[in-house]
C-alpha positions in Angstrom: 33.2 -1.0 -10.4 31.2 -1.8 -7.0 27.9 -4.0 -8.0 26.7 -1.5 -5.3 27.4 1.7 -7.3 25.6 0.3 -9.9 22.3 -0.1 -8.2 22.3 3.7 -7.2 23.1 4.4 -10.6 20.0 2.5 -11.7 18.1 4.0 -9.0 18.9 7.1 -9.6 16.8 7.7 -12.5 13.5 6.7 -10.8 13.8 7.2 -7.3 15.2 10.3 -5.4 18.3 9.1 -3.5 19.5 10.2 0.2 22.0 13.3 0.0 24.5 10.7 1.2 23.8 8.5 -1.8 24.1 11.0 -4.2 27.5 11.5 -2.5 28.5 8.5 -2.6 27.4 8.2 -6.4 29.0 11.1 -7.0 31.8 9.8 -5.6 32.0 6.6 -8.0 31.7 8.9 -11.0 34.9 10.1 -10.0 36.5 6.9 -9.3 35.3 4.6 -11.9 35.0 6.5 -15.2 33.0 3.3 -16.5 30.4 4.0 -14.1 30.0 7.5 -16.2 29.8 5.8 -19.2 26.9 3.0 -18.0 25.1 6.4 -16.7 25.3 7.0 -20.7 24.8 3.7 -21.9 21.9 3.6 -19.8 20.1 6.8 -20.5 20.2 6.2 -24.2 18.6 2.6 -23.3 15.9 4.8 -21.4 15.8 7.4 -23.9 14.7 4.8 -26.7 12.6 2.8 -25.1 10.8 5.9 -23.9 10.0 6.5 -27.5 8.3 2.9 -28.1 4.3 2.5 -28.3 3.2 -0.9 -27.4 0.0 -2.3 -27.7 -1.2 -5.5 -27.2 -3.6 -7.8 -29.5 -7.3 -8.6 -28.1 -7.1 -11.5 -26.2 -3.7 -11.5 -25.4 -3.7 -12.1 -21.4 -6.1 -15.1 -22.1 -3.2 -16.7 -24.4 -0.5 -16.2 -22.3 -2.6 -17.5 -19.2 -3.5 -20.6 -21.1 -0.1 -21.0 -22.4 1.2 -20.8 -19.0 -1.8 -23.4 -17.5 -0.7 -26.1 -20.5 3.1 -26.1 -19.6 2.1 -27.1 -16.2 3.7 -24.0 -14.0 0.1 -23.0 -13.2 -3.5 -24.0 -12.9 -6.5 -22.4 -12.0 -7.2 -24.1 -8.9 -3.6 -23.5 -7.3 -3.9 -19.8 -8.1 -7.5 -19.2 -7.0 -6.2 -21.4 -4.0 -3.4 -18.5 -4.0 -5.7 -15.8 -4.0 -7.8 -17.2 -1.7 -4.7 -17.5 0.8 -3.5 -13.6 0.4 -7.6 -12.5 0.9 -7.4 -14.6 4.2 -4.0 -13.1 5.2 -5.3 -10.0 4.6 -8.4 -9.8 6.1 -7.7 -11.3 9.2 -4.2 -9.8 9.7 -5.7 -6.2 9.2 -9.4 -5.5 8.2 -10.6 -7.6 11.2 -8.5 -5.7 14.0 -9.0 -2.3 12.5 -12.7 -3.1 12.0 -12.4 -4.0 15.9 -10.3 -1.0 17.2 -13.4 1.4 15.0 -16.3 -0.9 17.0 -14.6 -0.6 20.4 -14.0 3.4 19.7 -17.1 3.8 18.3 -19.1 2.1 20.9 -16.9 4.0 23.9 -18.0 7.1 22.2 -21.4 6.4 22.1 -21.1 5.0 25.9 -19.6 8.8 26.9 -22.4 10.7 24.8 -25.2 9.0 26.2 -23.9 9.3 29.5 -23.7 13.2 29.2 -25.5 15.2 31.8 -28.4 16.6 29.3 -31.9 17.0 30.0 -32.2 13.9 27.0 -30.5 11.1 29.5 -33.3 11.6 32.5 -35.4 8.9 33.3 -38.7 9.0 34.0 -38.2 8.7 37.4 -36.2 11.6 37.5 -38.1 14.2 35.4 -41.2 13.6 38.1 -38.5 14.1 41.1 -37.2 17.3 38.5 -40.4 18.3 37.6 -41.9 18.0 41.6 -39.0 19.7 42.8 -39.2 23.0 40.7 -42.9 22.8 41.6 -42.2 23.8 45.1 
């Protein structure tokens, strides 16, 4: 059985699969009968564990962290190091140009409004010349 048959199979159950994948897994069932009976095996697996509540003890997350931090894969400073890597990446990768691109369209729109041709954008200068010339 393909290794690659198997991965659709697995996928199958939570994703929705192309109409040429489900050909093509439909198309294995035929081929490979043990492929129909891991499609089995598998949806009892599912089916069981489906039917399993479980809860975790207060405190838990906290033990496993320090756990974790006394075997020496982790410390706090390397992962608020970590963290404070991805917020960098992130906020200057894409906050900081979309927060650009909504200044620069926001300030061309403002540029455009003011610069319509109501009686609000007249300066002083010319309401008098306005004002002197419908006087006439």
């Amino acid at each position: 059985m393909k290794e690659h048959l198997k991965q659709l199979l697995i996928r199958s159950f939570d994703d929705n699969l192309t109409q040429k994948e489900q050909d093509e897994l439909q198309k294995g069932f035929a081929d490979y009968p043990e492929l129909v009976q891991e499609k089995k095996a598998l949806s009892l697996v599912r089916s069981a564990l489906q039917k399993q509540c479980y809860s975790f003890n207060y405190g838990f997350s906290e033990k496993i962290m320090h756990k974790i931090e006394a075997a020496g894969f982790l410390s706090t400073e390397n992962l608020q190091d970590y963290f404070a890597a991805k917020l960098n990446k992130l906020f200057f990768r894409w906050i900081v140009p979309v927060g650009t691109v909504a200044i620069v369209i926001l300030v061309i729109t403002l540029y455009f409004a003011e610069n319509s041709t109501s009686i609000n954008n007249l300066s002083f200068n010319d309401a008098i010349t306005l004002s002197i010339y419908n006087y006439k």
